[in-house]
C-alpha atoms as an extended CHARMM CRD file, in Angstrom:
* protein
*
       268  EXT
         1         1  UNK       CA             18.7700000000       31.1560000000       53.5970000000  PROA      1               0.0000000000
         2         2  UNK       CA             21.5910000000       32.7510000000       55.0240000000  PROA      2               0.0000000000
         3         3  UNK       CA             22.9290000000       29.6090000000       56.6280000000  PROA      3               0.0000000000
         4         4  UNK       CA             23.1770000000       27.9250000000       53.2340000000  PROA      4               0.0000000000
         5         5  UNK       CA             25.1990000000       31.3580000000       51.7450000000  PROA      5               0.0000000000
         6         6  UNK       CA             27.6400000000       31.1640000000       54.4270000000  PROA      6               0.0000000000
         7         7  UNK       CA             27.8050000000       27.0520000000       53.2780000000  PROA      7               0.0000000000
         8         8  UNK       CA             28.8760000000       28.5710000000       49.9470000000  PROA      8               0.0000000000
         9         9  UNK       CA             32.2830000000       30.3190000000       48.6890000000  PROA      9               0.0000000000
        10        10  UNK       CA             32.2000000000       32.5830000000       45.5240000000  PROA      10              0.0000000000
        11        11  UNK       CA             35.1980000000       31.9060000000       42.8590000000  PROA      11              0.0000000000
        12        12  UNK       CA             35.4770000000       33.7360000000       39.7070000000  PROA      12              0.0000000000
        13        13  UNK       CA             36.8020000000       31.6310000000       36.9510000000  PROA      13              0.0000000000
        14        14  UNK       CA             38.7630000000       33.0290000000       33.4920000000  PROA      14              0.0000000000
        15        15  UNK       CA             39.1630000000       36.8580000000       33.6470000000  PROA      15              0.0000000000
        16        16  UNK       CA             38.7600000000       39.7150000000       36.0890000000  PROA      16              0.0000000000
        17        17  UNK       CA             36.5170000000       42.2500000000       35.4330000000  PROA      17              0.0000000000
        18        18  UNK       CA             38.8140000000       45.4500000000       37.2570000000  PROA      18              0.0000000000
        19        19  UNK       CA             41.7860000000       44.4740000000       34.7880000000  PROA      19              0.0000000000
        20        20  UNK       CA             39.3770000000       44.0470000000       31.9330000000  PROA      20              0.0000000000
        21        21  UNK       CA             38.1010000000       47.4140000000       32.5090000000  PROA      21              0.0000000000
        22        22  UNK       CA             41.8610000000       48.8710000000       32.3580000000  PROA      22              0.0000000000
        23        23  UNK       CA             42.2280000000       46.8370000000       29.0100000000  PROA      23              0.0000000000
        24        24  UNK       CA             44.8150000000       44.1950000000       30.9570000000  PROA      24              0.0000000000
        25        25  UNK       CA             42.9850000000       40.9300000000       29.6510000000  PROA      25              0.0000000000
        26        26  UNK       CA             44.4150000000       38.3740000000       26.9590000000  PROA      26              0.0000000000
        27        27  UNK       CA             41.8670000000       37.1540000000       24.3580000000  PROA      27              0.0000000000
        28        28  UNK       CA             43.4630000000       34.3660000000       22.2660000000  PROA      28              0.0000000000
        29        29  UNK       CA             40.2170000000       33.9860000000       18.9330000000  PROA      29              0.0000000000
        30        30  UNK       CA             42.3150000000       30.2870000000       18.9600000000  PROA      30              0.0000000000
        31        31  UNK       CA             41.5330000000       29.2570000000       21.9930000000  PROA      31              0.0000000000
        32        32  UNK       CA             38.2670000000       30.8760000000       22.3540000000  PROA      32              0.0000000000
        33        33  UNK       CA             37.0610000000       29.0320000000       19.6290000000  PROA      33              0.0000000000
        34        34  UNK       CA             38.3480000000       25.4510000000       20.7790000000  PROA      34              0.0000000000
        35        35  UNK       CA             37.1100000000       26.0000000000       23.7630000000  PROA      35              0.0000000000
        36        36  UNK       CA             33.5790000000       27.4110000000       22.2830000000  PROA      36              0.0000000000
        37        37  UNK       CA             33.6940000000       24.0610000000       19.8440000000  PROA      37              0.0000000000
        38        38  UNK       CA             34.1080000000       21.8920000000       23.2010000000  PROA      38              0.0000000000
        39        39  UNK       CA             31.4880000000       23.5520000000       24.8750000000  PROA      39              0.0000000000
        40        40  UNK       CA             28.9800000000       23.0460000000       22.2670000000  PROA      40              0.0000000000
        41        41  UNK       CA             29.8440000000       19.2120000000       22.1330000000  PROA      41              0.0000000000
        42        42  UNK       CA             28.7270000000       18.5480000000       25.7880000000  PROA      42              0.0000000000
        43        43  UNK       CA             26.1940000000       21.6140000000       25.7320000000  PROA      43              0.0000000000
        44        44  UNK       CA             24.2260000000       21.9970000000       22.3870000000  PROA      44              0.0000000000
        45        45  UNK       CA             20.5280000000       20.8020000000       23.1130000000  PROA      45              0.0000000000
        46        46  UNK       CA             19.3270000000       22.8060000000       25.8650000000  PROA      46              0.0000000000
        47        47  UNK       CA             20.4090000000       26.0890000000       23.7880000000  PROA      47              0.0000000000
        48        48  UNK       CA             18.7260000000       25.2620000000       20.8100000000  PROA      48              0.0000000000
        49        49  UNK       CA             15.5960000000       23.5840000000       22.6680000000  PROA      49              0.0000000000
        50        50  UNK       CA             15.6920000000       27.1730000000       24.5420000000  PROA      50              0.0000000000
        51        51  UNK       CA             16.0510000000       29.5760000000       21.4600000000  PROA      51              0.0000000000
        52        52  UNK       CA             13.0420000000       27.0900000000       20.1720000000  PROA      52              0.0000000000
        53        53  UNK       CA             10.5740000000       27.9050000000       22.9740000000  PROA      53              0.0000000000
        54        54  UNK       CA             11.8070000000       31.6170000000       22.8410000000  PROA      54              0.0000000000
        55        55  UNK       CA             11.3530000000       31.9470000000       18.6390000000  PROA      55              0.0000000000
        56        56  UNK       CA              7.5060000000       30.1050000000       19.0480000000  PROA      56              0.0000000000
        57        57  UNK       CA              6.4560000000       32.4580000000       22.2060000000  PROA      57              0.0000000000
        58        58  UNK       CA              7.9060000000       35.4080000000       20.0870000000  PROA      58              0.0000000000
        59        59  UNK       CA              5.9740000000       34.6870000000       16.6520000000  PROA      59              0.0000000000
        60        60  UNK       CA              2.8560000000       33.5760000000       18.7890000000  PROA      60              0.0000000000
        61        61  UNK       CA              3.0520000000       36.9700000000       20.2980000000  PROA      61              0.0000000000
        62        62  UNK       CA              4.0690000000       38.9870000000       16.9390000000  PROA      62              0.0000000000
        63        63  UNK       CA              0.9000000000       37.0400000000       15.5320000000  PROA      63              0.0000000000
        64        64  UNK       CA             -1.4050000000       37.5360000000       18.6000000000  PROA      64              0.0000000000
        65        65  UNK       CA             -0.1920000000       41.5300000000       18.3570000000  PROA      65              0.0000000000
        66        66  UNK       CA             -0.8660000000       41.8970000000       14.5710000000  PROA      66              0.0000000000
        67        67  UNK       CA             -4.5590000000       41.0710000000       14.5930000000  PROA      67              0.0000000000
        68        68  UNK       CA             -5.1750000000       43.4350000000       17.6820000000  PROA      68              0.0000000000
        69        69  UNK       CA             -3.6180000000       46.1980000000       16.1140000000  PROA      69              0.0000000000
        70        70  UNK       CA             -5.5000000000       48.4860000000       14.0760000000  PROA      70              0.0000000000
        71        71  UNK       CA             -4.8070000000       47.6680000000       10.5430000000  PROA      71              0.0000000000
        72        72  UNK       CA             -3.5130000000       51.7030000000        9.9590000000  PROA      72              0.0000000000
        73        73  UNK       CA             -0.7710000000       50.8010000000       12.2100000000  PROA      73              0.0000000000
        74        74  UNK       CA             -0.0340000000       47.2580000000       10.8360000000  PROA      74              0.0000000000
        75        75  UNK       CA              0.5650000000       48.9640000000        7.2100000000  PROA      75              0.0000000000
        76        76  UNK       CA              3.1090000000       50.9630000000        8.4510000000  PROA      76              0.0000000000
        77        77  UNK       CA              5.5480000000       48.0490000000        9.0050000000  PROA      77              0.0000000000
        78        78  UNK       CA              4.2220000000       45.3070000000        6.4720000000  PROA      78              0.0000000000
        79        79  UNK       CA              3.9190000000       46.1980000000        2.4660000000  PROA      79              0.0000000000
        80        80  UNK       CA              0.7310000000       45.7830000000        1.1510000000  PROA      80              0.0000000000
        81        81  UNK       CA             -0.0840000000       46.9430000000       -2.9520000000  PROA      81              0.0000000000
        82        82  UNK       CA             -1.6940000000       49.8790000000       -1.6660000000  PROA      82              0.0000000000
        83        83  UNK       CA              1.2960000000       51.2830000000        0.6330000000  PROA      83              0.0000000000
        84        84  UNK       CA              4.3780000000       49.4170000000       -0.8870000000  PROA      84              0.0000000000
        85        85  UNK       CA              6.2810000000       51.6800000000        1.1020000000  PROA      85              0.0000000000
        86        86  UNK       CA              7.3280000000       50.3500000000        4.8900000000  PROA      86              0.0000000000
        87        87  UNK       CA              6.8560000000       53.1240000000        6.9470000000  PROA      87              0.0000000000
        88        88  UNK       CA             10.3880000000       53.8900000000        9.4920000000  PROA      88              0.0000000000
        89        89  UNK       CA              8.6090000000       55.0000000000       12.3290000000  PROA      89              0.0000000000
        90        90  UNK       CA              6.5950000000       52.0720000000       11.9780000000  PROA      90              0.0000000000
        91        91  UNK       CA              9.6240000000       49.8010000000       11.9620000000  PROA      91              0.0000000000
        92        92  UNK       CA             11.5830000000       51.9080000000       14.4060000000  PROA      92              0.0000000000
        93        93  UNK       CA              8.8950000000       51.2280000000       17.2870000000  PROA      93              0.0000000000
        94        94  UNK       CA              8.2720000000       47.4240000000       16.0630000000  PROA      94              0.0000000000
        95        95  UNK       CA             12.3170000000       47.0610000000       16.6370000000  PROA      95              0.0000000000
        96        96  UNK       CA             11.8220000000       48.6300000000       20.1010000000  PROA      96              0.0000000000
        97        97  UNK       CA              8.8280000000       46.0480000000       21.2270000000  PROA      97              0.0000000000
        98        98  UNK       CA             10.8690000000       43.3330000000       20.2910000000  PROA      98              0.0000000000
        99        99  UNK       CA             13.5510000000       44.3020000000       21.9510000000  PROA      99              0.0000000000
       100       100  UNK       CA             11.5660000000       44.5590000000       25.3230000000  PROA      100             0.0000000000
       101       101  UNK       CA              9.8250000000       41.5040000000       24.8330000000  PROA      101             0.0000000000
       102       102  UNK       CA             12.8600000000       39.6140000000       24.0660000000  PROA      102             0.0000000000
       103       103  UNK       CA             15.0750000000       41.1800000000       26.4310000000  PROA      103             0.0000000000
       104       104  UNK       CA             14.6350000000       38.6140000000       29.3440000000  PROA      104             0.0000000000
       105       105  UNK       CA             14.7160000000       35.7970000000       26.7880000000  PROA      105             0.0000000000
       106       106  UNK       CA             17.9060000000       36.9530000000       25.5370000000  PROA      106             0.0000000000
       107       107  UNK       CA             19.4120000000       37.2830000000       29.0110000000  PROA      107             0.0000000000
       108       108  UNK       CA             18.5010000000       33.8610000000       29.4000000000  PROA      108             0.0000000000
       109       109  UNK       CA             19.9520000000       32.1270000000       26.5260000000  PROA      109             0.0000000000
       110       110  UNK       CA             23.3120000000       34.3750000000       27.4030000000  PROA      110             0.0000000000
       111       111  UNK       CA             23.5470000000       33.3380000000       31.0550000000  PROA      111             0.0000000000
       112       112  UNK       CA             23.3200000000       29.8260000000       29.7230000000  PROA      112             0.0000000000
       113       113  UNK       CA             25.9510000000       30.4750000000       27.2730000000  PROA      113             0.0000000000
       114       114  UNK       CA             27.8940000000       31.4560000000       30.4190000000  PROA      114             0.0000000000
       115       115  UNK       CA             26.9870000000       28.8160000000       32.4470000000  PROA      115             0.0000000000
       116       116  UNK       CA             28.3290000000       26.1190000000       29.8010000000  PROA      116             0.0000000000
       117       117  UNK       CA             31.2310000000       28.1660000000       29.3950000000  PROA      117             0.0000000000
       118       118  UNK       CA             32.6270000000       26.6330000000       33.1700000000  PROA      118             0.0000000000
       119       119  UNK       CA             30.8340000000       23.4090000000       32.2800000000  PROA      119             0.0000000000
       120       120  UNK       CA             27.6640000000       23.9590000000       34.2620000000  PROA      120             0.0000000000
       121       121  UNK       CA             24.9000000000       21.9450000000       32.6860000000  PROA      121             0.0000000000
       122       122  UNK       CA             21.6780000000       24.0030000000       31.6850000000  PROA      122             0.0000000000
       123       123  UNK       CA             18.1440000000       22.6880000000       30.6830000000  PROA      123             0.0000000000
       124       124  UNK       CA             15.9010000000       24.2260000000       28.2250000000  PROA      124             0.0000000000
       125       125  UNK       CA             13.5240000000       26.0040000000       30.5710000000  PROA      125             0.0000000000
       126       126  UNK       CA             16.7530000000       28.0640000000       32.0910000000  PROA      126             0.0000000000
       127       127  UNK       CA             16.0190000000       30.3950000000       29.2080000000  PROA      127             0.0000000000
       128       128  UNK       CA             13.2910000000       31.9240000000       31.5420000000  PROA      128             0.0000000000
       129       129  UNK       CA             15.8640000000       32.5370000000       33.9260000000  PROA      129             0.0000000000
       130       130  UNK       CA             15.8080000000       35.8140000000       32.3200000000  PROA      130             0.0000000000
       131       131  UNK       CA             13.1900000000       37.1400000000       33.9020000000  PROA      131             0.0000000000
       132       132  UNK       CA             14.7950000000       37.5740000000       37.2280000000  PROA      132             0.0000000000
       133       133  UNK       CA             16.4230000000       40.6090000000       35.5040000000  PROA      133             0.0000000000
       134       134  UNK       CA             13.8250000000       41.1320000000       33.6320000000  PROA      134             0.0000000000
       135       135  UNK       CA             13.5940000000       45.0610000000       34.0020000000  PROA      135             0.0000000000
       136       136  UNK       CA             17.2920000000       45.6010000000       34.3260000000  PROA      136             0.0000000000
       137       137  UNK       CA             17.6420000000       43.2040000000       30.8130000000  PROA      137             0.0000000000
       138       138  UNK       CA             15.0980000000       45.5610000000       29.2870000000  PROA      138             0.0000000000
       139       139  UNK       CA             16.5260000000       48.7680000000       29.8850000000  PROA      139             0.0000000000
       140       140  UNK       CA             20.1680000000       47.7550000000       28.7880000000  PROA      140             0.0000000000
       141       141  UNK       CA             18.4420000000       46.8120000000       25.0780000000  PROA      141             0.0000000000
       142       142  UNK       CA             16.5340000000       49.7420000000       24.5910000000  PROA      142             0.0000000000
       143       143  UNK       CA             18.7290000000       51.9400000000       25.7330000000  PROA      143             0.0000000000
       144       144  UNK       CA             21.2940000000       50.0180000000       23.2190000000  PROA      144             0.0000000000
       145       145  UNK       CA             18.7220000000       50.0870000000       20.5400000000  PROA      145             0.0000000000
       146       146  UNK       CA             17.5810000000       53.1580000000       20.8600000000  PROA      146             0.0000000000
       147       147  UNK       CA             21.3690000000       54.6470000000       20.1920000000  PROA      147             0.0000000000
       148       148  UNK       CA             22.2060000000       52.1250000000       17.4050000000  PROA      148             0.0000000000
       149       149  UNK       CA             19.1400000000       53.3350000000       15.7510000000  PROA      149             0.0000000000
       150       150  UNK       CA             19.5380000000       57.2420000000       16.2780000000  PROA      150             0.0000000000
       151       151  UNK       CA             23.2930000000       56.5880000000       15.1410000000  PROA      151             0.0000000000
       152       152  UNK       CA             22.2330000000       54.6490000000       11.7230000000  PROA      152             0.0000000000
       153       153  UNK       CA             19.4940000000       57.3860000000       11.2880000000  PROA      153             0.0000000000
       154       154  UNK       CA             22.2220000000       59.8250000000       11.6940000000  PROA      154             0.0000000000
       155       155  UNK       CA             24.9970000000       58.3110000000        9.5870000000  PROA      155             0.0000000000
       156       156  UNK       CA             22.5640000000       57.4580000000        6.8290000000  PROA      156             0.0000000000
       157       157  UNK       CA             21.7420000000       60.6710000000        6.2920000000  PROA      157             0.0000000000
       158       158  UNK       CA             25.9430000000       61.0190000000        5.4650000000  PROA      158             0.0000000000
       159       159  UNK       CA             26.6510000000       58.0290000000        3.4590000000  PROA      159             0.0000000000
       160       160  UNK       CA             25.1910000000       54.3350000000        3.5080000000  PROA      160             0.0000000000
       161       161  UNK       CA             29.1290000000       53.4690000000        3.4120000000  PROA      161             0.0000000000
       162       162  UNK       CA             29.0940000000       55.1710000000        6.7250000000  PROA      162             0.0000000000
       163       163  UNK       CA             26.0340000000       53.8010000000        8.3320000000  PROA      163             0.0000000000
       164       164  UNK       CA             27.2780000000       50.1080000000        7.6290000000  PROA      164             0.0000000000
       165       165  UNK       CA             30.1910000000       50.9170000000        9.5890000000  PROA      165             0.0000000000
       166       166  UNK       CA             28.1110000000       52.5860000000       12.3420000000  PROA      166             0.0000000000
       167       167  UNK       CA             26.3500000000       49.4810000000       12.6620000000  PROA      167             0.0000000000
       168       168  UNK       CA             29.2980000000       47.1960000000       13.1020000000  PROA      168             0.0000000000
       169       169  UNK       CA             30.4660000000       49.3820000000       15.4100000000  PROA      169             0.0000000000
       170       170  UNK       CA             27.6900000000       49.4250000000       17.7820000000  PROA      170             0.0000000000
       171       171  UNK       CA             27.0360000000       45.9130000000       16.7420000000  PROA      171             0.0000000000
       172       172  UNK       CA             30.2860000000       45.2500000000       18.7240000000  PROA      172             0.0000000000
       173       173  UNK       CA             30.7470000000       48.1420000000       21.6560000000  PROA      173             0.0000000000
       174       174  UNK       CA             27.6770000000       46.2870000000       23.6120000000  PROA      174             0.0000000000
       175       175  UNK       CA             28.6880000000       43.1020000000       23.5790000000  PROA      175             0.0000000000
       176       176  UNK       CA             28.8930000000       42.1110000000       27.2920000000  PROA      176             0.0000000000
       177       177  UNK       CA             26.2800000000       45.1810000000       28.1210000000  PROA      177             0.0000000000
       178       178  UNK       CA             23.4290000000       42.1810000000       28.4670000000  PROA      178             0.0000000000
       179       179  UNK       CA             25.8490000000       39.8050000000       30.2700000000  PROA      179             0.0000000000
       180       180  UNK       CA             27.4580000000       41.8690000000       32.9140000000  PROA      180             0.0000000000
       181       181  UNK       CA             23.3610000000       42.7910000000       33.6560000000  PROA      181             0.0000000000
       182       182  UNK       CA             22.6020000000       38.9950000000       34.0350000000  PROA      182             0.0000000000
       183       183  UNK       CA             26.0740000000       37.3290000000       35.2230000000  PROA      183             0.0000000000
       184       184  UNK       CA             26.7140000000       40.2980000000       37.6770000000  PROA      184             0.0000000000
       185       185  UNK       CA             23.8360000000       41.8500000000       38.0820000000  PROA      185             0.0000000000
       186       186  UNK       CA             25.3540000000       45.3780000000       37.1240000000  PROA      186             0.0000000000
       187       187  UNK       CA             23.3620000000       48.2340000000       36.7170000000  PROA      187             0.0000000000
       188       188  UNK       CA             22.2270000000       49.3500000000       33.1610000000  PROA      188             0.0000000000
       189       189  UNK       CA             24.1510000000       51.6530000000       32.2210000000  PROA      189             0.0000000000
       190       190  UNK       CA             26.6250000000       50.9090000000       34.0320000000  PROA      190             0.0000000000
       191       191  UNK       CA             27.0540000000       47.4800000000       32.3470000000  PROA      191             0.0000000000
       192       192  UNK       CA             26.4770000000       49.9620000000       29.0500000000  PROA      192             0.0000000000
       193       193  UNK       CA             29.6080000000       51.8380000000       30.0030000000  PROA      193             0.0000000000
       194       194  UNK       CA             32.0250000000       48.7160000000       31.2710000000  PROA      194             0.0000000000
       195       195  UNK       CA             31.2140000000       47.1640000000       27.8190000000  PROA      195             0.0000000000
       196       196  UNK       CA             32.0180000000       49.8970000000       25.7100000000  PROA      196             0.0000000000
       197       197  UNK       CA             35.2510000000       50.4300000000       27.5280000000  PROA      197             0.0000000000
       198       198  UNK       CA             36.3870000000       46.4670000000       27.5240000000  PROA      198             0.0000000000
       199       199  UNK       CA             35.6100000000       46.1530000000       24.0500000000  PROA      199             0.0000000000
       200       200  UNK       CA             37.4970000000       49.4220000000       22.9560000000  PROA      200             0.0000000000
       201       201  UNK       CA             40.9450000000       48.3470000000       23.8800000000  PROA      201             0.0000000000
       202       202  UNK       CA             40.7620000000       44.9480000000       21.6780000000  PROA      202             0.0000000000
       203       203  UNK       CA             37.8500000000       46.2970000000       18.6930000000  PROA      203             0.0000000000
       204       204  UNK       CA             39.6000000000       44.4410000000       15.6880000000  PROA      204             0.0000000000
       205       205  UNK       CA             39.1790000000       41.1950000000       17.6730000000  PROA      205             0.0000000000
       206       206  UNK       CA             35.7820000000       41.7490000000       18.4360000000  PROA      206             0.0000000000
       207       207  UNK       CA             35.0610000000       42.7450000000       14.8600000000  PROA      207             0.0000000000
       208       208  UNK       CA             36.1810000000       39.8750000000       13.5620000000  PROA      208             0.0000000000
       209       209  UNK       CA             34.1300000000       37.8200000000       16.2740000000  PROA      209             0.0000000000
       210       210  UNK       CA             31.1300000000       39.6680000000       14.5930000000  PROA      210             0.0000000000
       211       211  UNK       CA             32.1040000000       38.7110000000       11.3430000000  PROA      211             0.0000000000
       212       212  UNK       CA             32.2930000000       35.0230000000       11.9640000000  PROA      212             0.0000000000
       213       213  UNK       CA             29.3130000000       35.1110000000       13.9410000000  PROA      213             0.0000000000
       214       214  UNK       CA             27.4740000000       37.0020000000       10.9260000000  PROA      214             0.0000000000
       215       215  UNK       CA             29.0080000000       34.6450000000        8.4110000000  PROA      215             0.0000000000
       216       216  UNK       CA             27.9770000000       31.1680000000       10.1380000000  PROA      216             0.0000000000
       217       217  UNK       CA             24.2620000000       32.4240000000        9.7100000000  PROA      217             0.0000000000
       218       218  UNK       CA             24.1560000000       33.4850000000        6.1860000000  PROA      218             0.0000000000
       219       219  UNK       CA             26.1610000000       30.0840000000        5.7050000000  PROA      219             0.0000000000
       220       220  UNK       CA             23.3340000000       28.5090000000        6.9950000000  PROA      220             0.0000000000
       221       221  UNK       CA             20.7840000000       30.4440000000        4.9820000000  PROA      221             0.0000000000
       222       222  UNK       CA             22.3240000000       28.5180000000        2.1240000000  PROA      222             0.0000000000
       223       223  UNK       CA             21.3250000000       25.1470000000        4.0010000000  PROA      223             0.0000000000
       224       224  UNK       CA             17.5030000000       26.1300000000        4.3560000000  PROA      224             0.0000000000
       225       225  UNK       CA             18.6780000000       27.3720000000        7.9110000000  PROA      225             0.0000000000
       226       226  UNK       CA             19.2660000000       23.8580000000        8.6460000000  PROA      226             0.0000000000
       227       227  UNK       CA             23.0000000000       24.2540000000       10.1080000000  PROA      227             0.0000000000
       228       228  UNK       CA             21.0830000000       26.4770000000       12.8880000000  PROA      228             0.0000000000
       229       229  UNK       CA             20.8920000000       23.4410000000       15.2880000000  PROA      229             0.0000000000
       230       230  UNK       CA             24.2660000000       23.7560000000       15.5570000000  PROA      230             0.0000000000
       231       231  UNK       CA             25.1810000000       27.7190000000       15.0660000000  PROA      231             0.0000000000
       232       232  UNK       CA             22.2570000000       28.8660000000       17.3160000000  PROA      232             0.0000000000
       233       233  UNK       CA             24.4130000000       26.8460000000       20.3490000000  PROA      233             0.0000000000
       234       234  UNK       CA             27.6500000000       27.5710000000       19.1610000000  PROA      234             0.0000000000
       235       235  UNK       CA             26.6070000000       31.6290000000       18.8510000000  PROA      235             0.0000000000
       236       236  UNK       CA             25.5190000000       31.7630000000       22.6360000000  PROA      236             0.0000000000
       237       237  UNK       CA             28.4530000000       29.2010000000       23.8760000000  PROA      237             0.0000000000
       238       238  UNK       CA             30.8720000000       31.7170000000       22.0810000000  PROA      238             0.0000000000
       239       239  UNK       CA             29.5630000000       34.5490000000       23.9250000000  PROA      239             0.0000000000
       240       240  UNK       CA             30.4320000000       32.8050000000       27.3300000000  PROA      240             0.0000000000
       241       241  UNK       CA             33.5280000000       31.6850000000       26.3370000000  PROA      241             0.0000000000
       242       242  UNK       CA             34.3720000000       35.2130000000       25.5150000000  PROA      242             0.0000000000
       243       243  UNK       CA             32.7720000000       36.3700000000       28.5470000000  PROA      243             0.0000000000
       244       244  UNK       CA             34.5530000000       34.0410000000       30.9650000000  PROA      244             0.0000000000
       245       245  UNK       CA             38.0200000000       34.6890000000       29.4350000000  PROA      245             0.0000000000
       246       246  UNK       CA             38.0290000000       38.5020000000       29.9620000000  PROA      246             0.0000000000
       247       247  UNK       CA             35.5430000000       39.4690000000       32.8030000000  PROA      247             0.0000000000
       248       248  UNK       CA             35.4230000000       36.0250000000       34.6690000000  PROA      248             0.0000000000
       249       249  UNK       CA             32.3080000000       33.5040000000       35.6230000000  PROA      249             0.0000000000
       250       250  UNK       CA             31.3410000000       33.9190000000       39.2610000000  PROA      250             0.0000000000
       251       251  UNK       CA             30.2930000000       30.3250000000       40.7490000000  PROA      251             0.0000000000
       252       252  UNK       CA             30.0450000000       28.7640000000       44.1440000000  PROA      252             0.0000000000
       253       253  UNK       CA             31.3070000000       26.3660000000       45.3850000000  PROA      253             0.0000000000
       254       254  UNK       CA             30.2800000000       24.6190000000       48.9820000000  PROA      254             0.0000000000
       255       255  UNK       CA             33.5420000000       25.0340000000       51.8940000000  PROA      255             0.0000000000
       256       256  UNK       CA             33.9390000000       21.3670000000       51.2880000000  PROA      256             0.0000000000
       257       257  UNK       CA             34.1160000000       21.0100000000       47.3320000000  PROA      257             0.0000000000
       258       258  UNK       CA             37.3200000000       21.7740000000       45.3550000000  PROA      258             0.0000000000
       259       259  UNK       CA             36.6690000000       22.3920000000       41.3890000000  PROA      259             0.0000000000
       260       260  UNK       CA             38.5370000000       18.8360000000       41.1050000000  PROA      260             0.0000000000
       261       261  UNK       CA             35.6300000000       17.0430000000       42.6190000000  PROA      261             0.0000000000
       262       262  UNK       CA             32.6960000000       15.5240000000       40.2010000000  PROA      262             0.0000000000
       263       263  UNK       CA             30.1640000000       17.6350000000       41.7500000000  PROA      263             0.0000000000
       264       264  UNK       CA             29.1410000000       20.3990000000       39.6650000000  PROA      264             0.0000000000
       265       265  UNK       CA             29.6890000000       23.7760000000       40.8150000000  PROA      265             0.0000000000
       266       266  UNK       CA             26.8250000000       26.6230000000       40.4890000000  PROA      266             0.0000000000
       267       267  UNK       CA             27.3110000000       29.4890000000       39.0610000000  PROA      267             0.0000000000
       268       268  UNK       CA             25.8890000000       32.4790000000       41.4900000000  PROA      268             0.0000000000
């Protein structure tokens, strides 16, 4: 194993993650987006096929978890004529399960997002690639959850002007949190911490990413949900883009390959 490592040299392609940190990174929404279009050209199906298998294990789970459940619990987060009212606590934990389930599945779909971003081809099953960070993956979206959550319970109790706000915010700060865990394989919250930071020096532009990204899916909620073979790739392919042009890709290359040659490099 070693012998092949020391047949490989890592090269970090777009951004650098020290100068990104120190808010020294360009971030053109332009370019990012031609180059997220182009991406998604070359590098839609295995995304979508991904998200697929991820959505059907997720509902097959959801299902599977209802029916064990004791139906006390179960009426705390679905309606029914005799408690119309959706209990928050109920909801609250439900949002935490999911996030811990899906965790590794998101980490997946991102690192392919990142992959395609330095035109490494991906297959379907790479969303499982998650689940070599599963734990780490995790941890970085409770911990986010659990603070987006306290900080919407906490605003809402201000204004619901407020609490919108609160969760664009926070919608935004942890953008790279579950990237810089799977691309770099960067502690929790330490990932957590870099993200808020590189995000804070450029938040309009990252607001506005939000915006488009929120707007393509309720465009596509006017479709039947249809336009979602497209936006579901285009959605993860933006989020590499991004994350190549201000933190950088790490790939390697073997000694005797150049990034000119037809082989494809792989990304570490």
């Amino acid at each position: 194993m070693q012998e092949h490592n020391d047949e490989q040299q890592p090269m970090i392609i777009g951004g650098n993650l020290t100068e990104a940190l120190a808010g020294k990174y360009h971030l053109s929404l332009g370019e990012v987006f031609k180059q997220t279009f182009t991406v998604t050209k070359s590098h839609w199906a295995p995304l979508f096929l991904g998200f697929l298998a991820f959505f059907g294990i997720l509902l097959i789970l959801t299902l599977v978890a209802f029916n064990l459940l004791p139906e006390a619990w179960v009426n705390q987060v679905i309606p029914t004529e005799s408690n119309p009212q959706v209990g928050q606590n109920g909801l609250l934990v439900l949002s935490l399960i999911g996030s811990a389930v899906g965790a590794p599945f998101w980490g997946g779909l991102v690192l392919m997002g990142i992959r395609h971003s330095v035109d490494i081809p991906t297959k379907a099953a790479d969303v499982f690639d998650g689940f070599s960070r599963a734990g780490a993956l995790i941890i970085t979206l409770l911990t986010t959850s659990v603070i987006t959550q306290l900080a919407l319970l906490l605003t809402g109790q201000i204004h619901w002007l407020i609490s919108v706000l609160a969760q664009i915010y926070f919608s935004v700060i942890f953008a790279f949190a579950l990237p810089l865990v799977i691309e770099r394989a960067i502690t929790p919250l330490n990932a957590i911490y870099y993200s808020v930071r590189i995000v804070h020096y450029k938040l309009p532009l990252f607001v506005i990413l939000l915006f488009v990204v929120t707007g393509l899916i309720i465009i596509s909620s006017f479709a039947f949900f249809l336009p979602l073979i497209i936006v579901v790739p285009l959605i993860f392919n933006l989020v590499g883009v991004v994350y190549k042009e201000v933190v950088g890709v790490t790939i390697k290359l073997d000694k005797t390959q150049s990034l000119d040659d037809d082989q494809t490099p792989w990304s570490a």
